[in-house]
GUTIMAR-756619 format. One line per field, with one value per residue (C-alpha): residue number from 0; x, y, z. Coordinates in Angstrom, 3 decimals. Last residue first. Example, Ala and Ser with C-alpha at 12.3 -4.5 7.8 and 13.67 -1.06 7.14 Angstrom:
BEGIN
pase: (1; 0) $
east: (13.670; 12.300) $
north: (-1.060; -4.500) $
up: (7.140; 7.800) $
//
This chain:
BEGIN
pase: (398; 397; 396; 395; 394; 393; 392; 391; 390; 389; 388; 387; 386; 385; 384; 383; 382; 381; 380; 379; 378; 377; 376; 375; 374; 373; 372; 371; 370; 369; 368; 367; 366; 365; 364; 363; 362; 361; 360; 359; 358; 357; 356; 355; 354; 353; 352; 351; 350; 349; 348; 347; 346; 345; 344; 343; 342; 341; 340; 339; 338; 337; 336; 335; 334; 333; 332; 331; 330; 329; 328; 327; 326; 325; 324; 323; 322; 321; 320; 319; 318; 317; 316; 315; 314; 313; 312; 311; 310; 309; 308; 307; 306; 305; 304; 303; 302; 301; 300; 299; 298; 297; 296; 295; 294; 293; 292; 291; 290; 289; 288; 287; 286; 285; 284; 283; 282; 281; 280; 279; 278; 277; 276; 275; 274; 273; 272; 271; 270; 269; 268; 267; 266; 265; 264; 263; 262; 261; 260; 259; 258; 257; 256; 255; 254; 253; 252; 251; 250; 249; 248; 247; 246; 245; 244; 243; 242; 241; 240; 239; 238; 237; 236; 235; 234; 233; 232; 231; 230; 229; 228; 227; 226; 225; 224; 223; 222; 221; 220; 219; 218; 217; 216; 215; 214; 213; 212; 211; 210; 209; 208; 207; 206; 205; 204; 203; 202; 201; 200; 199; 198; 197; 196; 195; 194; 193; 192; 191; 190; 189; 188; 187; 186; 185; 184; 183; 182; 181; 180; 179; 178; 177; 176; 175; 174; 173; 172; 171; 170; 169; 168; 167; 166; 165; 164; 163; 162; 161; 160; 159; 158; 157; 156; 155; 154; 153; 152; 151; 150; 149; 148; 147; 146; 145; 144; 143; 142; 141; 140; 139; 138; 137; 136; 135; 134; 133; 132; 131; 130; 129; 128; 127; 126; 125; 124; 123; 122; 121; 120; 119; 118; 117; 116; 115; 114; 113; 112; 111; 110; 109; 108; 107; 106; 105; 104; 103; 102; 101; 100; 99; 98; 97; 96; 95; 94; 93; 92; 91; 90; 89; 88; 87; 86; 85; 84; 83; 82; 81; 80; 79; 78; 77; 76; 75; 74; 73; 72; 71; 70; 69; 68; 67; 66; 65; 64; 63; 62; 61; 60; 59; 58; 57; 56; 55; 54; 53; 52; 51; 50; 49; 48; 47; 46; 45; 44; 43; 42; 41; 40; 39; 38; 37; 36; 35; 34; 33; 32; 31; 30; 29; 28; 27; 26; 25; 24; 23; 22; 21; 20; 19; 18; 17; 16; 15; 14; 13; 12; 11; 10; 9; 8; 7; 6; 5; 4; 3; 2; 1; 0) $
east: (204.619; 201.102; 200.340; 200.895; 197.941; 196.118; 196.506; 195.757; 192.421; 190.262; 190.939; 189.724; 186.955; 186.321; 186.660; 184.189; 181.802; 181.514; 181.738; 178.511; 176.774; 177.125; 176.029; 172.967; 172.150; 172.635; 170.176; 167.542; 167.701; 167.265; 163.989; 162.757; 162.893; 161.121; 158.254; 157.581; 157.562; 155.566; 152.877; 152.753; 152.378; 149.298; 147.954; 148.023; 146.453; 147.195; 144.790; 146.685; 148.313; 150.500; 150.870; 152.292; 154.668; 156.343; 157.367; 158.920; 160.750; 161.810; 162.504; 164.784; 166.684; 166.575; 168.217; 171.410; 171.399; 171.633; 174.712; 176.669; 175.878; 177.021; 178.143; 175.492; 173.001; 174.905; 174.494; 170.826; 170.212; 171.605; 169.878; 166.890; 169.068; 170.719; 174.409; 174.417; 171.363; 174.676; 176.664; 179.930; 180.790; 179.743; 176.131; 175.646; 178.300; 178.896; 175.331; 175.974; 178.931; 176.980; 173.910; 175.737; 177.536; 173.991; 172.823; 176.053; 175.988; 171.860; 172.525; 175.175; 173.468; 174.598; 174.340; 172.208; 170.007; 169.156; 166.311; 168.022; 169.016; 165.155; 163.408; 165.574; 163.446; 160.840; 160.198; 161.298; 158.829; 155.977; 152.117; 149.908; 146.951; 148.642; 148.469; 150.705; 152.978; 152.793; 153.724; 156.925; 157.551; 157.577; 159.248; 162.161; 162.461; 162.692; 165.592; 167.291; 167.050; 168.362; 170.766; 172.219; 171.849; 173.965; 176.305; 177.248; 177.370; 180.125; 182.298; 181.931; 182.888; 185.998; 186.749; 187.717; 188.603; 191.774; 191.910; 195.079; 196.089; 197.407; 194.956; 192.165; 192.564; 191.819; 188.310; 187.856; 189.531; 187.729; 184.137; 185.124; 186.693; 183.044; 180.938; 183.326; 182.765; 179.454; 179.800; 181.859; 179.812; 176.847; 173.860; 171.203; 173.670; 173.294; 170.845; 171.794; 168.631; 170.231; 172.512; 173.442; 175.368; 178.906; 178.500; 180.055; 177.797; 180.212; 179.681; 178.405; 181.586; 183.850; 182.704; 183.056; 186.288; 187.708; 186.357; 187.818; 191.187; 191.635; 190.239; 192.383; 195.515; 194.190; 195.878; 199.033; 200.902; 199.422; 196.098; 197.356; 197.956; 194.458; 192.856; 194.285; 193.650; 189.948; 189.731; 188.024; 185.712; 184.256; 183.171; 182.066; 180.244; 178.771; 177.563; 175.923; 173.938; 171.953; 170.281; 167.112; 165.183; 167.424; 170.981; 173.024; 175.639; 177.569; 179.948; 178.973; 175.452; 176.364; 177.529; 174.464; 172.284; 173.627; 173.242; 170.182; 167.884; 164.254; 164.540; 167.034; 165.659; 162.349; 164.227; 163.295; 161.565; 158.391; 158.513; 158.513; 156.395; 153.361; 153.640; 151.232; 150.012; 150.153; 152.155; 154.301; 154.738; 156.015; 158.143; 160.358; 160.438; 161.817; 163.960; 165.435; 166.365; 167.870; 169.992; 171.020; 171.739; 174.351; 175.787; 175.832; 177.282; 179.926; 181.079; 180.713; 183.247; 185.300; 185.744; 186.885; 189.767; 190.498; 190.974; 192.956; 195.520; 195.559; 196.641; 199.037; 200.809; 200.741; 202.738; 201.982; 201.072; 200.606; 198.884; 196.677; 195.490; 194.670; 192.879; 190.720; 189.782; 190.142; 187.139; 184.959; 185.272; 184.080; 181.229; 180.049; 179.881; 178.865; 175.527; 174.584; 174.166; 172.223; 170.008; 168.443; 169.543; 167.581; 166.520; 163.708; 161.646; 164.801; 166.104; 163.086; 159.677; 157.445; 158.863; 156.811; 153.601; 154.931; 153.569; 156.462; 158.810; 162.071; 162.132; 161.240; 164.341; 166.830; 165.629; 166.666; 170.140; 170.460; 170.102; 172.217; 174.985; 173.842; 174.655; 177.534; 179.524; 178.099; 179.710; 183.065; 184.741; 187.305; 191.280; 191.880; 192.930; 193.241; 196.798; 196.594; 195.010; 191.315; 190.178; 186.333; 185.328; 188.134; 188.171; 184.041; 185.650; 184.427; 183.850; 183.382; 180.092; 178.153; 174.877) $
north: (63.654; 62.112; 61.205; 64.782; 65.770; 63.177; 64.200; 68.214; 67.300; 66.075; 69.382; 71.643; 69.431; 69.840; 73.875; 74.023; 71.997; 74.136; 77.468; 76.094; 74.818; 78.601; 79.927; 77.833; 78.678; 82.436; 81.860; 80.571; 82.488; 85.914; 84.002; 82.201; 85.906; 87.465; 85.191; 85.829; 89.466; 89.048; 86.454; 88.466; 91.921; 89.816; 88.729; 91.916; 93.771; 95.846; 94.566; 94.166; 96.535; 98.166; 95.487; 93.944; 96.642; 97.338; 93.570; 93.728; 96.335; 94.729; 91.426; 93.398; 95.227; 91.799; 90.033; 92.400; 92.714; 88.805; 88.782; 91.154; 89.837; 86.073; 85.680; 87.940; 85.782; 82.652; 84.214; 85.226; 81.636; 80.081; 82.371; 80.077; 77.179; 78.102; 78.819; 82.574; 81.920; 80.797; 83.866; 83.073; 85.609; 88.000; 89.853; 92.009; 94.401; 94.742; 94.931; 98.471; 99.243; 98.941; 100.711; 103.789; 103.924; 104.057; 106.589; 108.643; 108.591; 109.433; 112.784; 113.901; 113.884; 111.284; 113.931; 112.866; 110.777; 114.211; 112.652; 113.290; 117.132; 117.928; 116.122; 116.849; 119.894; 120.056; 116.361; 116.311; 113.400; 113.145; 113.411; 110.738; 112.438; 111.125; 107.104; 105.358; 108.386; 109.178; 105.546; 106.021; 108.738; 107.334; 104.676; 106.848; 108.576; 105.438; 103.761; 107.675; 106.939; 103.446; 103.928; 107.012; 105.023; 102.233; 103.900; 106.221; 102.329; 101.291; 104.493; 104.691; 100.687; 101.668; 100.832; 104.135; 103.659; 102.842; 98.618; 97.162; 93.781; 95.776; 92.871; 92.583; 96.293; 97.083; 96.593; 99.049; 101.507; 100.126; 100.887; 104.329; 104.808; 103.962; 105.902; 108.910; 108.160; 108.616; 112.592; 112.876; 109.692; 111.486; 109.223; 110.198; 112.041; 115.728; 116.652; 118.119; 117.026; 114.557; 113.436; 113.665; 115.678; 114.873; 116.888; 119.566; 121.571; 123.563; 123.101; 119.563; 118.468; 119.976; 118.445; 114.994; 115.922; 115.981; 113.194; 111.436; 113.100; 111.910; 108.411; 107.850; 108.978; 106.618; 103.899; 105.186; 104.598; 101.282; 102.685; 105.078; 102.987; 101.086; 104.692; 105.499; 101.553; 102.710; 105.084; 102.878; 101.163; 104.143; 105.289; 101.616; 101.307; 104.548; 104.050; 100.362; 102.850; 104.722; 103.023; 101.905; 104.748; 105.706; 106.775; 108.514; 110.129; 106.432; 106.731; 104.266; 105.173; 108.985; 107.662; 104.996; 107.943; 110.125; 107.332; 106.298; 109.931; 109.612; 106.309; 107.252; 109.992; 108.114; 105.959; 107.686; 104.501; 106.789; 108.387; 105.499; 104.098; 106.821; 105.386; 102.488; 100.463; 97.053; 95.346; 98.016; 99.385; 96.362; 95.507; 98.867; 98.512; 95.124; 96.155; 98.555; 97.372; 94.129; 96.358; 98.372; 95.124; 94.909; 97.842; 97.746; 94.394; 95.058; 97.978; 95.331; 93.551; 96.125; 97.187; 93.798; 93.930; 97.080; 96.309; 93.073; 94.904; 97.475; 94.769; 93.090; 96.332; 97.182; 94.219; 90.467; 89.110; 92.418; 94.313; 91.300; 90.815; 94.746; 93.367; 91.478; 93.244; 96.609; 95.830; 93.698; 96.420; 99.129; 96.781; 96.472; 100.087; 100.622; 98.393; 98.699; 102.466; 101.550; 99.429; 102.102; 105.417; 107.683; 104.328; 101.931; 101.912; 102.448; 98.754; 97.041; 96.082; 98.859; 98.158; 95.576; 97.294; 97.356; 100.732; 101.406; 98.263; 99.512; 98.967; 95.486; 94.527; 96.860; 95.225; 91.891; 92.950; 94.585; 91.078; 89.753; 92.424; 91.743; 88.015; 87.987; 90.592; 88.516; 85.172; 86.441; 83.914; 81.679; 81.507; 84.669; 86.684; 84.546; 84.827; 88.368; 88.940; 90.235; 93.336; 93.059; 91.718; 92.268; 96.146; 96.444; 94.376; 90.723; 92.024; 94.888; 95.250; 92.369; 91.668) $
up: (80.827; 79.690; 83.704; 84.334; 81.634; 82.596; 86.472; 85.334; 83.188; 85.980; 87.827; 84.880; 84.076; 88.098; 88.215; 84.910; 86.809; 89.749; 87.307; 85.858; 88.567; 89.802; 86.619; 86.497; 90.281; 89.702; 86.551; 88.796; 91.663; 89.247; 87.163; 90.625; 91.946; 89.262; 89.265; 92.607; 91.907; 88.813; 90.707; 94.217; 92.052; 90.435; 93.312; 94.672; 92.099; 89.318; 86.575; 82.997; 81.025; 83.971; 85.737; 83.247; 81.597; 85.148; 84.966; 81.817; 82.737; 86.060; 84.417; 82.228; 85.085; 86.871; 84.640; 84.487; 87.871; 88.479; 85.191; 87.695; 90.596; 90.773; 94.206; 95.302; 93.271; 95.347; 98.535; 97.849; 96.791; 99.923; 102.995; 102.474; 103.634; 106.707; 106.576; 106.611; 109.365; 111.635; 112.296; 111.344; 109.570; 112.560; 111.999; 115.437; 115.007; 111.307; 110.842; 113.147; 111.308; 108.287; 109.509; 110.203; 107.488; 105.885; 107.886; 107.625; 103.494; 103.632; 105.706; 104.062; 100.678; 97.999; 95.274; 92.897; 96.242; 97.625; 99.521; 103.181; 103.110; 101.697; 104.297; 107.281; 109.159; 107.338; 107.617; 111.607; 112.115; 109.806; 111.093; 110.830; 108.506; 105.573; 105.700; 103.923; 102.678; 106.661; 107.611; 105.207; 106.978; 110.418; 109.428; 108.288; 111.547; 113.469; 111.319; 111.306; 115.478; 115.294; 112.916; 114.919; 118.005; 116.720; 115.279; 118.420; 120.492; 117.901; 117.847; 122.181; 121.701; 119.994; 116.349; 114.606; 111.238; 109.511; 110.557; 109.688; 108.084; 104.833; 102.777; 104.892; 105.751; 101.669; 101.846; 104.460; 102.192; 99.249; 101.217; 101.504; 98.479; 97.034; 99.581; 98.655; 94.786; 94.999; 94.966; 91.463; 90.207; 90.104; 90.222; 88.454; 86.232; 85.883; 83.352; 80.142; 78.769; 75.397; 77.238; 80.518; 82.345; 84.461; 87.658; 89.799; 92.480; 93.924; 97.547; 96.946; 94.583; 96.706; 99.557; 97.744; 96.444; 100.027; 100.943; 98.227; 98.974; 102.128; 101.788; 98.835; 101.389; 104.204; 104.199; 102.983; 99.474; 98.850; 99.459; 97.006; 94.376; 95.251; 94.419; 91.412; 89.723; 90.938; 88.638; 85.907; 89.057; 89.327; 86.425; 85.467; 88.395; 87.560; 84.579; 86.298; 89.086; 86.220; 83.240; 85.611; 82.954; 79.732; 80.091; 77.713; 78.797; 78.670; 76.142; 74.640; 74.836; 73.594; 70.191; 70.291; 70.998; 67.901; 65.255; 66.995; 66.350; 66.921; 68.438; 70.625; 71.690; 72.732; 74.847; 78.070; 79.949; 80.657; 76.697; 75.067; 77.633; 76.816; 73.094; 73.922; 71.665; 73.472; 70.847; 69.025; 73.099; 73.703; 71.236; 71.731; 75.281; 75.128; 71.916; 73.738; 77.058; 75.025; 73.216; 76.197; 78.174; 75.611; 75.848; 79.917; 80.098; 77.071; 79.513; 82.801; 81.343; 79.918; 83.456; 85.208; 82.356; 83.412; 87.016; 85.737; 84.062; 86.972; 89.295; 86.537; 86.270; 89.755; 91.033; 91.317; 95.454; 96.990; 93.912; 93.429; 96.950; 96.638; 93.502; 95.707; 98.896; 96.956; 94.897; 97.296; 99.902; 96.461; 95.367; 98.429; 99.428; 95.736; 96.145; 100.042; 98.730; 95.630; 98.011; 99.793; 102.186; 104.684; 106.342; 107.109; 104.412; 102.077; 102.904; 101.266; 102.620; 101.433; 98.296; 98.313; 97.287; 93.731; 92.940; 90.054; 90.213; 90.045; 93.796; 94.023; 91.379; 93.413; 96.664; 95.129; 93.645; 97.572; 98.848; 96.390; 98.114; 101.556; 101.011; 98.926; 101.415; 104.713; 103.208; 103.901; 101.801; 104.091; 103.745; 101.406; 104.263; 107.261; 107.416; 106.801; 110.286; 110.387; 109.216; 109.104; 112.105; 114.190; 113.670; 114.720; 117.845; 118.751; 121.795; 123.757; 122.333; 124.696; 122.975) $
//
């Protein structure tokens, strides 16, 4: 493929006149891709998680999650800012926030009570324990305190906190967008080595663990992603763009790509031997702390997508590239699902015979379940837009 063009910059920062004019189709589909790896993955032995992003790099779906999530961020409400002001910018911000806040509570509930039902009816207090809700069984007027204000997180409870986190600070990081470019980016970064030379972190309740994810690192990958975000709207692209920058990202990806297959061979089959593991093993698996390591991978492998997957690339069109667009176009209420069907699924193969039909059935099943409901809510918000349509000429013809 010839590098020198289109440009890393013209892919993702075209003119403003085409801001707004057609959906980048690549942002829904590697985001409900990453809704779908975060299903397989919170699977314990699901055998295909073998297949998912982490088998071939340092870094999984969480990452392709909050890179997303942080270009999709600043794309839009930096459209906001421009067209009405701050106010209505950071009114809508926080009115994306309490969203995903009554999310998280009530997916809580329903976390719960599935847990809580099945170990009355297979009799088994070990997933009390596994799914760490026994604390808030034991003592619920304290948990629900610490639930809403989200310290305490039981098992797959970790990457929506921080969406939250992040997404309440985010008004202070489209501000300065506005300001320069790259002030946010600045100061992120600069908080992130902060944060991993002095080891800061919000704890959990009831442990005192640090957060699974700790927002005070994760935030970089965030403001990252919102900076790029934002260059649809400013019309400028703050990163380097060269073909040197392009061909550098795709060796890197290409080597950690190698390296990670290798290891994931060795956990397959231990006598093959594991490429630089003493060497990079324990600065790569830091997930906590977004290690160094796993944040230029996946960089890495976003410029590099970047470079060979153009919006107009024609599978994004095809038909079995459809239903992960639309469950990226719907992701919150997809995630949702799938944390439950995940739990639910973990409980199956757990009580019954752990096969590979079976995984095939419950992962199968999962997908129709997270296609399914993307598809409802999409026909939804299609039918919604043409009531809305079909009332504007009666209400002109009325006046």
């Amino acid at each position: 493929m010839n590098l020198h063009t289109p440009t890393t910059e013209a892919a993702l920062a075209p003119d403003r006149g085409a801001v707004g004019r057609e959906r980048d189709l690549r942002l829904d589909f590697f985001r409900g891709l990453s809704l779908f790896f975060i299903f397989i993955d919170h699977i314990p032995g699901n055998l295909l998680a073998y297949a998912t992003f982490r088998t071939l790099a340092f870094s999984d779906a969480a990452e392709v999650f909050i890179f997303i999530s942080g270009f999709t961020a600043a794309l839009v409400y930096g459209s906001s800012l421009t067209q009405h002001g701050a106010l209505l910018a950071a009114a809508e911000v926080y009115r994306r926030v309490w969203q995903l806040y009554v999310a998280h509570i009530f997916l809580f509930v329903i976390f719960v009570a599935e847990v809580s039902y099945s170990v009355m009816v297979v009799h088994n207090p070990m997933y009390i324990e596994e799914m760490r809700v026994a604390n808030f069984l034991e003592a619920p007027h304290l948990a629900v305190i610490r639930t809403l204000l989200l310290t305490f997180q039981p098992a797959f409870f970790d990457i929506l906190p921080l969406y939250i986190v992040l997404l309440a600070a985010f008004p202070l990081v489209l501000f300065g967008l506005r300001l320069h470019r790259l002030l946010p980016f600045v100061a992120s970064a600069l908080l992130y080595g902060l944060t991993l030379w002095r080891g800061w972190a919000p704890h959990t309740y009831p442990a005192g663990a640090p957060w699974f994810f700790n927002p005070l690192a994760w935030q970089f990958l965030f403001v990252i992603g919102a900076t790029a975000g934002y260059s649809r709207v400013s019309g400028v692209w703050p990163f380097p763009a060269g073909k040197w920058f392009r061909v550098l990202a795709i060796v890197v990806a290409g080597l950690c790509a190698l390296i990670s297959l290798d290891w994931t061979i060795h956990w397959l089959y231990d006598p093959f031997p594991p490429l630089l593991a003493k060497q990079l093993w324990t600065h790569t698996l830091d997930k906590t702390d977004l290690a160094p390591l796993r944040l230029v991978d996946f960089l890495a492998i976003a410029t590099t997508i970047v470079v060979f997957v153009r919006p107009e690339s024609g599978f994004l069109r095809m038909a079995w590239a459809r239903p992960l667009i639309v469950c990226g176009q719907h992701s919150l209420y997809v995630f949702c699902l799938g944390i439950v069907l995940a739990v639910l699924g973990h409980f199956i193969l757990a009580e019954f015979y752990n096969g590979v039909v079976i995984q095939a059935a419950v992962n199968l099943a999962g997908f129709a379940a997270m296609i399914g409901l993307a598809y409802l809510l999409e026909w939804y918000k299609t039918a919604s837009r043409r009531m809305r349509g079909a009332r504007a000429p009666a209400a002109t013809s009325l006046e």
